[in-house]
FIDO-679437 format. One record per atom (N, C-alpha, C): z, y, x. Coordinates in pm, whole numbers, plus 50000, padded with zeros to 5 digits. Layout:
ZYX;...
END
This chain:
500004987950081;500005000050000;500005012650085;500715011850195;500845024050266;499915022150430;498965012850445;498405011450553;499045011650654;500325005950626;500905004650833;501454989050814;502474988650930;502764971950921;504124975150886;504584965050819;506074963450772;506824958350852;508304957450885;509274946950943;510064949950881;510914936950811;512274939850769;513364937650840;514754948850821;515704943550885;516554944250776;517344933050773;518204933950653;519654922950675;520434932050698;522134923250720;522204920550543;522364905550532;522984904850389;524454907550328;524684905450272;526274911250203;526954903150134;526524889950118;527054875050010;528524874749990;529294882249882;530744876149890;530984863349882;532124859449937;532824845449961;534074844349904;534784837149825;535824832749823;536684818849872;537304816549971;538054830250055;536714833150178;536754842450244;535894846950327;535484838650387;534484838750433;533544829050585;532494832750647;532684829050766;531604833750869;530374831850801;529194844150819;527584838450797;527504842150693;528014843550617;527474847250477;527174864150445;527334872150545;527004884050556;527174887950675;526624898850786;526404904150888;526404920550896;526654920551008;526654937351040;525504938651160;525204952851111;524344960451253;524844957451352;524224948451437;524824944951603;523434949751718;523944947851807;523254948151910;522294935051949;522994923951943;522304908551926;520834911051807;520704922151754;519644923751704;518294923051744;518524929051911;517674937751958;516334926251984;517114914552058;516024905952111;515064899951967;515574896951873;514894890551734;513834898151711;514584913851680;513424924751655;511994921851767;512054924351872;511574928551963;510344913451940;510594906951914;509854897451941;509194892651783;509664897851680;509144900351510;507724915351562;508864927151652;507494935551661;506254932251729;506404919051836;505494921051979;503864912651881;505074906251789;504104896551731;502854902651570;504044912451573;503054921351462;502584934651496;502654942751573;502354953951590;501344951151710;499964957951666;499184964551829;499224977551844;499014982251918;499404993752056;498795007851924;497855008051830;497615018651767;497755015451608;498955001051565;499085002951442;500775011951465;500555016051254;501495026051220;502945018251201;504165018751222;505385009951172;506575017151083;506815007350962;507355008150853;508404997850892;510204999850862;511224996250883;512024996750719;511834986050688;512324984350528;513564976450598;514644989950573;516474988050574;517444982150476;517994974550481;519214966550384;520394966050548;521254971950494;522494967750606;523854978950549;525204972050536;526374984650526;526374990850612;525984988050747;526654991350847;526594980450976;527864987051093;528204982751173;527944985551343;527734985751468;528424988051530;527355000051599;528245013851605;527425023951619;526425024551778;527615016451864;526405017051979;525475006451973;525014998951877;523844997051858;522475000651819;522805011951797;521735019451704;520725026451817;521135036151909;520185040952020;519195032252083;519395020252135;519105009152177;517895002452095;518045000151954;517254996551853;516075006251819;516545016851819;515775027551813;515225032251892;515175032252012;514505030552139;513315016052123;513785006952096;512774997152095;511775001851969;511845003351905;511205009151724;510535018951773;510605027151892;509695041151910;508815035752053;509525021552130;508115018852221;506725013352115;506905006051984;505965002951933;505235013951858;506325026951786;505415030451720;506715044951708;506675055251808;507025064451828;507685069851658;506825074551558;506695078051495;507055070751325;507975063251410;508195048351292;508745054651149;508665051451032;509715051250894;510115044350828;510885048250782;512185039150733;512105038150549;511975028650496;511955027350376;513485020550324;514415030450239;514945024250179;515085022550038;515155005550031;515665006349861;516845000949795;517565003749900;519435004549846;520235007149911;520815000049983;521715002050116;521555005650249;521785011750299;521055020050475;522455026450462;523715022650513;524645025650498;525545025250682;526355034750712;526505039850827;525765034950947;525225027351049;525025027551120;523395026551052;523165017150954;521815018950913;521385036050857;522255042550875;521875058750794;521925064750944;522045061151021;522005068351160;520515061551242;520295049351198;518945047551256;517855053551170;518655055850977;517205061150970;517095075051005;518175084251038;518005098551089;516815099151219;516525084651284;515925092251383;514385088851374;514025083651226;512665080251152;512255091951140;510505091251176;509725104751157;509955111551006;509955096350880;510585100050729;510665088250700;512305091550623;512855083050510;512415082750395;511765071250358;511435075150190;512595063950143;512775070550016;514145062949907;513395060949791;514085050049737;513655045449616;514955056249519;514755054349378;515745056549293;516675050249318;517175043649371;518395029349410;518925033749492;518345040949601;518755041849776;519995048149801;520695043549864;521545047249932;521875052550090;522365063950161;522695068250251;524455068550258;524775065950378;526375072750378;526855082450509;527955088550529;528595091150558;528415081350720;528885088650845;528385083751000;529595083851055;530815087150995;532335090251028;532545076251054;532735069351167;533215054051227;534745051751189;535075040951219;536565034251153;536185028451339;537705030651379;537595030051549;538505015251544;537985008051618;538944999151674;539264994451825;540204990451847;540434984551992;541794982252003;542514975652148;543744967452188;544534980752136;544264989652140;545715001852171;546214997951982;544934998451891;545835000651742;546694999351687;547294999451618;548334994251509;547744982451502;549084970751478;549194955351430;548934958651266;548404947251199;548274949551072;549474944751005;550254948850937;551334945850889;551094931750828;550244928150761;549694913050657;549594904450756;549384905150879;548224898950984;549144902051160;549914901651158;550534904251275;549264900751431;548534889551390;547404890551505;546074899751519;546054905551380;545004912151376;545414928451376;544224936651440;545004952851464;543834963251322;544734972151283;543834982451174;543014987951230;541924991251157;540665001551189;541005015351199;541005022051239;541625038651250;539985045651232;540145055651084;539175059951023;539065075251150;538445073351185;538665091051243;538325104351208;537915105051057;538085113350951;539695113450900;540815107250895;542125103250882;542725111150963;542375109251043;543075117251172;543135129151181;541725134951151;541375146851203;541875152850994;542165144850912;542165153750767;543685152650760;544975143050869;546505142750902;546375155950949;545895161751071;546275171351143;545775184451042;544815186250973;544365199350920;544955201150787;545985189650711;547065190250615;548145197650680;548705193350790;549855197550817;549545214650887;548545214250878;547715234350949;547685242650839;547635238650700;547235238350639;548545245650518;549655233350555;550915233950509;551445243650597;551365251150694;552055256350806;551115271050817;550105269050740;549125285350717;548535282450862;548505276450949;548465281051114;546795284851111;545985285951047;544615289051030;544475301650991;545765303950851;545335321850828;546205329850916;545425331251050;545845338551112;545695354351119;544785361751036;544675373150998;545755380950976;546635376150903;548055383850809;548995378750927;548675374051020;549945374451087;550095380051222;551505382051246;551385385951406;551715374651532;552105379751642;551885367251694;553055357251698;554365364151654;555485362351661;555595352351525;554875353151425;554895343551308;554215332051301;552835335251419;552055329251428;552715312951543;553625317951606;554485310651731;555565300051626;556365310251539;556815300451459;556285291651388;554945293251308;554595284551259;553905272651344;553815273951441;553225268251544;554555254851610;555505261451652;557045253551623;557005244951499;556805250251396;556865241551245;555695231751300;554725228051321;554035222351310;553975213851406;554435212251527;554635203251641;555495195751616;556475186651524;557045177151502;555875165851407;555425174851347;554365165851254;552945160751313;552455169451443;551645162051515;551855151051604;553155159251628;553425150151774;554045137151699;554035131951539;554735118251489;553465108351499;551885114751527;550895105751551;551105097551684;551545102851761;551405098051906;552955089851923;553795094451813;554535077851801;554555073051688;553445072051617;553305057551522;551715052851564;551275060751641;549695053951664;549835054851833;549305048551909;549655045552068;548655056752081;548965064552183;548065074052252;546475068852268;546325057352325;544995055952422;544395052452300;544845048552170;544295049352017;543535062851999;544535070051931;544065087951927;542815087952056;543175088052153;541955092552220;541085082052190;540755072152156;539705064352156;538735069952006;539615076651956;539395082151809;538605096551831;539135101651938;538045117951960;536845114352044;537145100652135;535515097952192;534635091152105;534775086052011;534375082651933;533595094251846;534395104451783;533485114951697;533045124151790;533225126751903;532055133851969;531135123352024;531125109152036;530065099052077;529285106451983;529735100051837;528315099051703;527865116051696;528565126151681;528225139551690;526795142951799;527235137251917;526355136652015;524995125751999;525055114951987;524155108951906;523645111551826;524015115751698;523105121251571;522715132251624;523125141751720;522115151251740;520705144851812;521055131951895;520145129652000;519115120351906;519765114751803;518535105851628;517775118251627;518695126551555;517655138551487;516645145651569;516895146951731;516295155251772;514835149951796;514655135751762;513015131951792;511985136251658;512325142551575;511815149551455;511765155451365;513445161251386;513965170451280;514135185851393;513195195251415;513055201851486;513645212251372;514975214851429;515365225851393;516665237151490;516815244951444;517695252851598;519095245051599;520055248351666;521195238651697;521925245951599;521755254351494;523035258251408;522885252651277;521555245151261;520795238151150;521355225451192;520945219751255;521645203451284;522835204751311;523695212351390;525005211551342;525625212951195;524845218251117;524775218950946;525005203850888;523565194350964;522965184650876;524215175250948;524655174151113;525765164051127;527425169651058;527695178651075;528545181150967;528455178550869;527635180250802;527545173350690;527235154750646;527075152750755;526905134950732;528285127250829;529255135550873;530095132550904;531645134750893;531685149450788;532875152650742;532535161850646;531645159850577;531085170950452;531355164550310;531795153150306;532305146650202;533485142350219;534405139550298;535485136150330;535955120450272;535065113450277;535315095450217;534075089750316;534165083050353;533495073650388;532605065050315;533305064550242;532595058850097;532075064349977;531855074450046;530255087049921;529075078349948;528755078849883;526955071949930;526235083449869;525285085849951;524585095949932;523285094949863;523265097949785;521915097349721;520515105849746;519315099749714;518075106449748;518145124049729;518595127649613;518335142149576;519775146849697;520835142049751;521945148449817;521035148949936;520385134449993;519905133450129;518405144950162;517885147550083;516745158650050;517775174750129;518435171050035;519215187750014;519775187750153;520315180150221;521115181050344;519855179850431;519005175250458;517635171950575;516445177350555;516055178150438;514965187850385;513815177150364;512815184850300;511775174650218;510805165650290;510655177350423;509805169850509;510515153650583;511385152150582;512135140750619;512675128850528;512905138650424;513665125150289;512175130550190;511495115350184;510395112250093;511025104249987;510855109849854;511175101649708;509455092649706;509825078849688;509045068249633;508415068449553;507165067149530;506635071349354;506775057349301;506245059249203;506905044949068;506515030549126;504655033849194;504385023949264;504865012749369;505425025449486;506145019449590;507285016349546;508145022349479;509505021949441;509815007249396;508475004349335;508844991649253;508674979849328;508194984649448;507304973949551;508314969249599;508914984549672;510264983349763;511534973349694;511764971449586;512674966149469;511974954649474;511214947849478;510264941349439;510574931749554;510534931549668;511044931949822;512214926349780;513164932549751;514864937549785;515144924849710;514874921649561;514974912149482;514454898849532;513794895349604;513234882149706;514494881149740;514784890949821;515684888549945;517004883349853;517414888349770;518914888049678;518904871649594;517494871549558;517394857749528;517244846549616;516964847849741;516724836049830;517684833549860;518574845549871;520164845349937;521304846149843;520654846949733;521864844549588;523204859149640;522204866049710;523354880149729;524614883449596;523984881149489;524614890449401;525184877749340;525284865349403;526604853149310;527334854949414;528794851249441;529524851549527;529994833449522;529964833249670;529954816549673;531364819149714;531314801949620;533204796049577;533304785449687;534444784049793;534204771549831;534454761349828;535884761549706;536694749449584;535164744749561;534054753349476;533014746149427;532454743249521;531964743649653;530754739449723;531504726049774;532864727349792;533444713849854;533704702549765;534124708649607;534384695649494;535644685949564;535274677249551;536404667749655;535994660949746;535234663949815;535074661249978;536224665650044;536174657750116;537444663350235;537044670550361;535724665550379;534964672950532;533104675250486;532774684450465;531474690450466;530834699950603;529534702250616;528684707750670;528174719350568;528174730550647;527444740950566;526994750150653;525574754350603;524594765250733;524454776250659;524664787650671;524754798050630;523994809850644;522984819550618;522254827850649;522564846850622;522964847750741;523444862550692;522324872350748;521254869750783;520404881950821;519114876450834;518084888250803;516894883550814;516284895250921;515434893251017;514224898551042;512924894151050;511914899151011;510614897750971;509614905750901;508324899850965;507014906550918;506534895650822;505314899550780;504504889450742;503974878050849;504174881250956;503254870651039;504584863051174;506234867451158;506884864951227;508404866551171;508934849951186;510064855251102;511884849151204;512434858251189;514124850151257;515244852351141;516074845051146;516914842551080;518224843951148;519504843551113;520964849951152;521534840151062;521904826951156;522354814351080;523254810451127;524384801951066;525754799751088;525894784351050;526354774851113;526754762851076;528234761751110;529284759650979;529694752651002;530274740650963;531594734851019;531984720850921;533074725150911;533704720450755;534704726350715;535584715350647;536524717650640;537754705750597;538734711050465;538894704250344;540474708050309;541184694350260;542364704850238;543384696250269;544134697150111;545204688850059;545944697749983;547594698850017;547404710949945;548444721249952;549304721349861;550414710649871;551384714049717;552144724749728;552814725249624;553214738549576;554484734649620;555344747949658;557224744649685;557834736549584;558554723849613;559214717149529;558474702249507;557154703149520;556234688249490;555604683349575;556194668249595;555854662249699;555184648349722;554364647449736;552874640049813;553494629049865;553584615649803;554114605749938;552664600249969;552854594350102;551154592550177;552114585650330;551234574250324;551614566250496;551214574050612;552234569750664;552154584950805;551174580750865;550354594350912;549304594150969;548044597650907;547814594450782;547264599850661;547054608150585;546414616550546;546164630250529;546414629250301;546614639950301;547434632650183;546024634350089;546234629849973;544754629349880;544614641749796;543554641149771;543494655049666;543474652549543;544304661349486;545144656949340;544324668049274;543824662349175;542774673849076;544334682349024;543794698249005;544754706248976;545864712249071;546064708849168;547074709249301;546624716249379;546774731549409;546084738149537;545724730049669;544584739549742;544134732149823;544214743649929;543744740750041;543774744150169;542454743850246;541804750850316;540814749950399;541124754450547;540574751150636;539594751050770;538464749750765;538144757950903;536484755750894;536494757851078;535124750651108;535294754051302;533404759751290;532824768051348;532054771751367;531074765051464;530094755751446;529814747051536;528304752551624;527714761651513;526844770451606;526394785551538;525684797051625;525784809451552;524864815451636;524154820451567;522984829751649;521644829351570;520574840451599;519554846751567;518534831551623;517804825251499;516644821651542;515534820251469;514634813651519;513364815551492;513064808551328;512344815351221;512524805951086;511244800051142;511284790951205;510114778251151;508974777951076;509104780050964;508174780350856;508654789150742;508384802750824;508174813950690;507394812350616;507264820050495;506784821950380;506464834250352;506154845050452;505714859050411;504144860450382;503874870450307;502064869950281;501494871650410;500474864050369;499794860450471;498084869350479;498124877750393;496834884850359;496884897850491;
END
């Protein structure tokens, strides 16, 4: 329809009950080699390239890297979305010559959730540490500035300005003992990383002076204050301007959907798999799992997960299972159960025998 070549990249999103590996993926870096070898196989040196996006997210220094490979094939690449292109996917499409959106599409918010050794333990999870939003941080400190006037500094002198300044140094300084220092700082290199980055997306085609793109990253990084705004076509227009955010006409729109719905049905995206039901009463199963696709029409990889999984049951306090030692006790219809699972292999490969058009 649009005379260039397509590739899709698309992290799926499959809920699970209770969670499991493979059944959905994030923007990684392990991307790069799949892509690279979906483009070598579909693109020549003077066709046009189209990047049809599905992904929440995920890990921001992947994105330069990807996008670097996307502009040796085709400098001038765009990004079609028709739903989700959500943080790290809304930062690769900033550095598309144009985004076109369907009515569906979604953009978000580029504000990262920081992690590393320094964090907070999770209170639920004593082995696992919290994500530290770094919009949180920076909206703790400008409450308590806020509460303390220390901004309207106009009406004051300097002597009021000192006290309130006193008022306000017990309430900063309680970050740096409930959050470990080398946290906080991992939290300001972090928003000047992406600050600095989205200027360096935008600057391959959004030519505008530095008080304009400081506009458009302010605004895709603390201009909504949630993380979880999704931005819509008519918001993403208004913040980037027309020449960059293209609305879909009915044709493509439906194409793009048209697309999106393959993908949701091959991958049953929108049922959420049970694994009481996939196991029934087996005690030990095999299960391969597909959380990502890349592909053209003429080259396809897959983001597949095997593993084998076990349960057990789980009586309840007070009821008790007799079973000869050594023996794993039986599963009693109605009686909670228990799972494990061991991951026996994981990685990007080649689908074998796609099924994309072949025209």
């Amino acid at each position: 329809m649009r005379g260039r070549k397509l590739v899709s990249i698309v992290n799926l999103d499959r809920a699970a009950e209770p969670a499991l590996p493979g059944l959905s993926t994030q923007f990684q870096d392990d991307l790069k080699e799949p892509l690279f070898r979906v483009l070598k196989e579909t693109c020549k040196s003077d066709d046009k390239l189209d990047v049809l996006l599905y992904t929440r997210g995920g890990a921001t220094n992947a994105v330069w890297p990807i996008v670097g490979l996307l502009r040796e094939f085709d400098a001038d690449f765009e990004v079609l979305v028709p739903f989700r292109a959500h943080s790290s996917g809304t930062m690769l499409a900033l550095a598309a010559k144009k985004i076109v959106m369907s009515p569906l599409a979604e953009l978000s918010p580029i504000d990262p959730t920081t992690a590393n050794q320094f964090n907070p333990r999770d209170p639920g999870n004593q082995q696992a540490r919290l994500g530290i939003a770094v919009e949180d941080v920076t909206s703790y400190q400008e409450f308590w500035k806020q509460v303390f006037d220390v901004n309207q500094g106009e009406s004051q002198n300097e002597e009021e300005k000192r006290a309130r300044f006193v008022l306000l140094q017990p309430h900063l300084m309680r970050l740096s003992t409930e959050v470990h220092p080398l946290a906080l700082g991992n939290v300001q290199r972090v928003y000047m990383q992406i600050r600095v980055l989205a200027k360096m997306l935008l600057g391959h085609h959004h030519k505008s002076d530095d008080e304009a793109l400081k506009h458009i990253i302010d605004s895709f990084t603390k201009g909504y204050y949630s993380h979880h705004h999704m931005i819509n076509r008519n918001e993403a227009q208004a913040i980037l301007g027309a020449d960059h955010i293209e609305f879909a006409g009915i044709e493509l729109a439906a194409a793009m959907d048209g697309l999106l719905r393959h993908y949701e049905d091959d991958f049953a995206l929108r049922r959420p798999f049970y694994l009481g039901r996939f196991m029934a009463d087996d005690q030990e199963k095999s299960a391969r799992f597909i959380g990502g696709v890349v592909e053209s029409a003429k080259w396809s990889y897959l983001n597949e997960v095997e593993l084998k999984i076990r349960q057990y049951l789980a009586p309840p306090s007070g009821v008790q299972v007799q079973v000869p030692p050594g023996t794993a006790a039986p599963l009693v219809p109605g009686l909670p159960r228990k799972y494990e699972w061991q991951v026996m292999e994981q990685g990007w490969r080649r689908n074998a025998a796609p099924k994309g058009v072949t025209t």
